[in-house]
C-alpha positions as CSV (number, residue, x, y, z in Angstrom):
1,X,15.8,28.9,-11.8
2,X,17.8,29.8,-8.8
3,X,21.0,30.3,-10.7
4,X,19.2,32.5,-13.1
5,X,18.0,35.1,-10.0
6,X,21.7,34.6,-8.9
7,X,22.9,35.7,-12.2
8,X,20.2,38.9,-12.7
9,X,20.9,39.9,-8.5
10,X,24.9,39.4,-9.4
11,X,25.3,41.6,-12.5
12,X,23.3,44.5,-10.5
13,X,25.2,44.2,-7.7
14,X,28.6,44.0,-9.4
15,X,27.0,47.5,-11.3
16,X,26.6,48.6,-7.9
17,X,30.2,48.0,-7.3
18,X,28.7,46.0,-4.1
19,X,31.0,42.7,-2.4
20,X,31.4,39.5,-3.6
21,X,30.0,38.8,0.3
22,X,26.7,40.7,-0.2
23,X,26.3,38.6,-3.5
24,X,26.7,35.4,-1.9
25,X,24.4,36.3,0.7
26,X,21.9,37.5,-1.4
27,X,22.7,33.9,-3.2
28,X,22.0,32.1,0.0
29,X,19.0,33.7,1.0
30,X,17.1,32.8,-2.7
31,X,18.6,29.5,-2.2
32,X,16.8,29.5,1.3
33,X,13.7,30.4,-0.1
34,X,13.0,28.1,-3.3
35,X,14.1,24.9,-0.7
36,X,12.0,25.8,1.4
37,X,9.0,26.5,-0.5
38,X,9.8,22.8,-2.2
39,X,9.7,21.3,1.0
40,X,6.4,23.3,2.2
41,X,4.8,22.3,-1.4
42,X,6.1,18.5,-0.3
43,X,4.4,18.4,3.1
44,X,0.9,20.2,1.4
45,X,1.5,17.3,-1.4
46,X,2.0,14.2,1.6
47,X,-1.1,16.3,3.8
48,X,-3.3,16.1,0.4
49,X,-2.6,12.5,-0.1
50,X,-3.0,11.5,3.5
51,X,-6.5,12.9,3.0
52,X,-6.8,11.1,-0.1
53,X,-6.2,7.8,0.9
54,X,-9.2,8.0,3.5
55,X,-7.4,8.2,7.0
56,X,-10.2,8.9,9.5
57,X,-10.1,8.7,12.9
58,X,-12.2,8.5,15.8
59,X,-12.1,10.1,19.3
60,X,-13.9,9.2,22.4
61,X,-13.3,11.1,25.6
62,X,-13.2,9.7,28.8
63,X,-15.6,9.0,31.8
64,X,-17.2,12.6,32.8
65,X,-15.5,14.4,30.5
66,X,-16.4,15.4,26.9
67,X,-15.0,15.8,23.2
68,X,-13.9,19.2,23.9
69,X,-11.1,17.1,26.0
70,X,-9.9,15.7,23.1
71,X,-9.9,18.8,20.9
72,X,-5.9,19.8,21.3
73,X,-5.8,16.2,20.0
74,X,-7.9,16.4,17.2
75,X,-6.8,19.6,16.0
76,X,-3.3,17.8,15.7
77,X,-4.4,14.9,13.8
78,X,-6.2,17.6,11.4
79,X,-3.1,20.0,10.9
80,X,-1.3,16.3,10.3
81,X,-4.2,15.4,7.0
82,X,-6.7,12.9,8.7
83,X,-10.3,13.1,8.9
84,X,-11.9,13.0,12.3
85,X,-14.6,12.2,14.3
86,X,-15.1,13.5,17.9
87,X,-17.9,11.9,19.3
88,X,-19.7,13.5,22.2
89,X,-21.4,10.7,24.2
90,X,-23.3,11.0,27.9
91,X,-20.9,8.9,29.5
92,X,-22.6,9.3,33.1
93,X,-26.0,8.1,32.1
94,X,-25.5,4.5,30.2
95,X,-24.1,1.9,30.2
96,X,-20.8,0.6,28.4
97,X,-23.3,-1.7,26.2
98,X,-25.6,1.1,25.1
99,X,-23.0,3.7,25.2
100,X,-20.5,1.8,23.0
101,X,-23.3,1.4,20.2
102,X,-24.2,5.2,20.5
103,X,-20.7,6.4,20.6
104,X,-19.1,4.0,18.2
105,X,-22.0,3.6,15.8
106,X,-21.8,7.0,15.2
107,X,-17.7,7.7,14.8
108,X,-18.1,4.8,12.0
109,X,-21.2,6.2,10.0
110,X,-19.2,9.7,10.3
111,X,-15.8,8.1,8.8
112,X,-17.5,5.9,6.2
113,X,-19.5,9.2,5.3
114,X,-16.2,10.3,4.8
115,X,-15.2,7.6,2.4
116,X,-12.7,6.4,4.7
117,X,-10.7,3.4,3.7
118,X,-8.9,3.1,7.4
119,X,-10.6,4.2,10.5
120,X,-8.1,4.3,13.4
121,X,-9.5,5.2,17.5
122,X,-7.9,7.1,19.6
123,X,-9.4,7.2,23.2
124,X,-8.8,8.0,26.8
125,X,-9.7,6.4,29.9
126,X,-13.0,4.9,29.8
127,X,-13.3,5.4,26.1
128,X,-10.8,2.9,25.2
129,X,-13.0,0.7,27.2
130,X,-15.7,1.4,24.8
131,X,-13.6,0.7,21.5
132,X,-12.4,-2.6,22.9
133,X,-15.8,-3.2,23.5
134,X,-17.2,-2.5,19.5
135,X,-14.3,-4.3,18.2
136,X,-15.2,-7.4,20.1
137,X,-18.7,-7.7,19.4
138,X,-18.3,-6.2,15.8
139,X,-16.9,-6.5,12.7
140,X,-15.0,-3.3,11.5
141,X,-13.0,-4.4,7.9
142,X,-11.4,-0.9,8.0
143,X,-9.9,-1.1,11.4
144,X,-6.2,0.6,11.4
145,X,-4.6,1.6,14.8
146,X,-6.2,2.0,18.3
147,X,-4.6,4.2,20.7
148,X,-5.4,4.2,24.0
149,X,-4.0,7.0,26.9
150,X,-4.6,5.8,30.4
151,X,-7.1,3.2,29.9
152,X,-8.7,0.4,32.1
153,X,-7.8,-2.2,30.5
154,X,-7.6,-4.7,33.2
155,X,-10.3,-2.8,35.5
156,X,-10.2,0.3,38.1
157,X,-9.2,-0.5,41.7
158,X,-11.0,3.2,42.6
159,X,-14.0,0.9,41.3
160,X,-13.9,-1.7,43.2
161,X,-13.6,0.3,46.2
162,X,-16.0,3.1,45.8
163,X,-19.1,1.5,43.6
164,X,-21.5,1.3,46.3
165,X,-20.9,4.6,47.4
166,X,-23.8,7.3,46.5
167,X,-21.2,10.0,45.4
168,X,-19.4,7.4,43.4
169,X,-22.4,6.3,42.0
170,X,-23.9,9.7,41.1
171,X,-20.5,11.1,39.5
172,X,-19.7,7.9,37.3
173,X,-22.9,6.6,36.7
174,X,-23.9,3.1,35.3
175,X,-20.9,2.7,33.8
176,X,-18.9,3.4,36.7
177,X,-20.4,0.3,38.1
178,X,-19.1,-1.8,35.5
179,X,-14.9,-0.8,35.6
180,X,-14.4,-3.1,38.2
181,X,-11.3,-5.6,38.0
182,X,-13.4,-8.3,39.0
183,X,-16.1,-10.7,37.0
184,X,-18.9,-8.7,36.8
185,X,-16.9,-5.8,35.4
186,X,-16.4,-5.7,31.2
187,X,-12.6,-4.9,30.4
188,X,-11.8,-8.2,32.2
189,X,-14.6,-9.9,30.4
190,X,-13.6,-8.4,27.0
191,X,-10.0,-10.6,26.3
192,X,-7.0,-10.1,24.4
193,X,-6.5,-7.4,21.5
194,X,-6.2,-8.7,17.9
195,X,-5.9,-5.3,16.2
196,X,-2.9,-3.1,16.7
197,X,-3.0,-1.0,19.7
198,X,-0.7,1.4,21.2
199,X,-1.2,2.4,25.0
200,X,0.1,5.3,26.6
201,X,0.3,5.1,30.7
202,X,1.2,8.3,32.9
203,X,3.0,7.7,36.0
204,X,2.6,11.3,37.9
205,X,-0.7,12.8,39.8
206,X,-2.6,15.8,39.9
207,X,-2.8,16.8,43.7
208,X,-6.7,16.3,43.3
209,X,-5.9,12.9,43.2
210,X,-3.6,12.6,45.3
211,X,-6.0,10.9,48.2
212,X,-6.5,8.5,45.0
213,X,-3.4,7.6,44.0
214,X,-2.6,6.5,47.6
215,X,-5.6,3.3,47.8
216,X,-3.7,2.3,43.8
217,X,-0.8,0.1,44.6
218,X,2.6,0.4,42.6
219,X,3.1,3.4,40.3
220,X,0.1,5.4,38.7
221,X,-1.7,8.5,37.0
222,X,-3.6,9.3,39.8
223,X,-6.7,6.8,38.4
224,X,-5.8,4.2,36.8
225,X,-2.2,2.2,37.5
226,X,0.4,2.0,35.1
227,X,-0.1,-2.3,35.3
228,X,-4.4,-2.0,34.9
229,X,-3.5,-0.5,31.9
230,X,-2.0,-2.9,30.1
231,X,-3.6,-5.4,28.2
232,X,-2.9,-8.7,26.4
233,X,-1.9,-8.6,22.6
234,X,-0.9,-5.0,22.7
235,X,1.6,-4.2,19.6
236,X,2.9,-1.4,22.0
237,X,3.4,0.3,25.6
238,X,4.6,3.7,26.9
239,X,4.4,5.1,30.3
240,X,4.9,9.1,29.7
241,X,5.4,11.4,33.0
242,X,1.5,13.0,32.8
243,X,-1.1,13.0,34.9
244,X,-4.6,11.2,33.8
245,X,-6.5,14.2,33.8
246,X,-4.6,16.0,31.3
247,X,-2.9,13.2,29.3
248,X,-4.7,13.8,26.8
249,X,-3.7,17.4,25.7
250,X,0.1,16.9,25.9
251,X,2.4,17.6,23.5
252,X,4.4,14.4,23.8
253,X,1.3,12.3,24.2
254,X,0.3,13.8,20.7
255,X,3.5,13.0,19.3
256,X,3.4,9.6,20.3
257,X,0.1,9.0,19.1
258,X,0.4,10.5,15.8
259,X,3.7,8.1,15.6
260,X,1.7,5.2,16.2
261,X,-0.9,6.1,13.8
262,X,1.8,6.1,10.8
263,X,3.9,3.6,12.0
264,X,2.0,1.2,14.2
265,X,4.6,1.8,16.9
266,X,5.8,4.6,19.3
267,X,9.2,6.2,19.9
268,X,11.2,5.0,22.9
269,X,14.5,6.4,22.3
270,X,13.9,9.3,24.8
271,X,12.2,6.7,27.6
């Protein structure tokens, strides 16, 4: 096909009396255009099958927040062919028990109603609290990756120091109460991971937290410390230079996650 255009755009040319140079580049310029129209076609094709093969994923926002924080996210894993669901859930006025069945309960029914045949989580702070909790005390047979940014896993120092304050207790709510790091709070009560999770930790703060990041020892995100989010059985860990507020909406943190979603594994070469 290409050398046919070549040969009708030579001959008129050459009638033209025009250079050999302005044929080639004409040349080129088709040659341009039908490669990269394949490889546009290709990436609809690989989009369409993603779709296809019933790649849904849930999101759950963090502590305070809601899903409009994840949306930069889930616009990315839509553009990139999965399903989603972005759960809204009133993280202030439950707790981690009742919200995980709310929250959860209802990403699942969404992806199933989907005809999904994987259902991955992606989560921030508090949220991947929530999906460690489901997958604990539930069965999910359809359970592909969980990616967690800035959880914790292994409790929140800012917790255990603030829980019986009233401001504390008014902004976080019941399950505020329960991210503790010691026995009474649920990540440490919730064990290793069986399922393959990916955790992204930031290491810088916002200057909000800066009071914050000062009671956390070693290095942090302003909330939650680059250790208290780790967690046994893990299949992989990155600490990225964000802030836990915005982790979530970074272009990197995007990247990583939609490379652990594909490959069960992020990309360190850069780190």
């Amino acid at each position: 096909m290409i050398m046919m255009y070549y040969a009708i755009f030579s001959s008129t040319l050459f009638g033209l009396r025009m250079s050999r140079h302005y044929v080639s580049t004409v040349f080129l310029s088709l040659a341009l255009f039908f490669s990269s129209s394949a490889l546009s076609d290709q990436a609809e094709n690989d989009r369409i099958e993603m779709i296809g093969n019933g790649q849904c994923v849930i999101l759950l926002h963090g502590l305070a927040r809601t899903k409009h924080s994840m949306g930069k996210m889930e616009l990315a894993l839509i553009d990139a062919g999965y399903t989603t669901a972005n759960i809204d859930y009133p993280s202030r006025s439950m707790m981690i028990q009742d919200l995980t069945a709310l929250a959860m309960n209802e990403g699942v029914n969404i992806c199933r109603s989907q005809g999904a045949s994987s259902i991955h989580i992606v989560t921030h702070s508090m949220g991947g609290i929530l999906a460690r909790y489901y997958l604990a005390k539930n069965q999910l047979p359809e359970i592909g990756h969980l990616v967690q940014l800035a959880p914790p896993n292994r409790g929140s120092l800012i917790a255990d120091k603030f829980r019986d304050e009233q401001w504390f207790k008014w902004l976080t709510g019941p399950a505020g109460q329960q991210l503790g790091t010691g026995k009474d709070g649920i990540p440490g009560l919730l064990g290793a991971v069986d399922y393959s999770t990916g955790v992204i930790a930031g290491d810088e703060h916002n200057p909000v937290d800066n009071w914050m990041s000062e009671i956390i020892p070693g290095v942090d995100d302003g909330k939650v410390s680059i250790e208290n989010a780790k967690v046994e059985g893990m299949s992989d860990f990155i600490v990225l230079p964000y802030t836990h507020i915005s982790i979530m909406k970074e272009d990197e943190v995007i990247r990583q996650t939609l490379h652990f979603l594909n490959k069960g594994s992020f990309v360190h070469s850069d780190y």
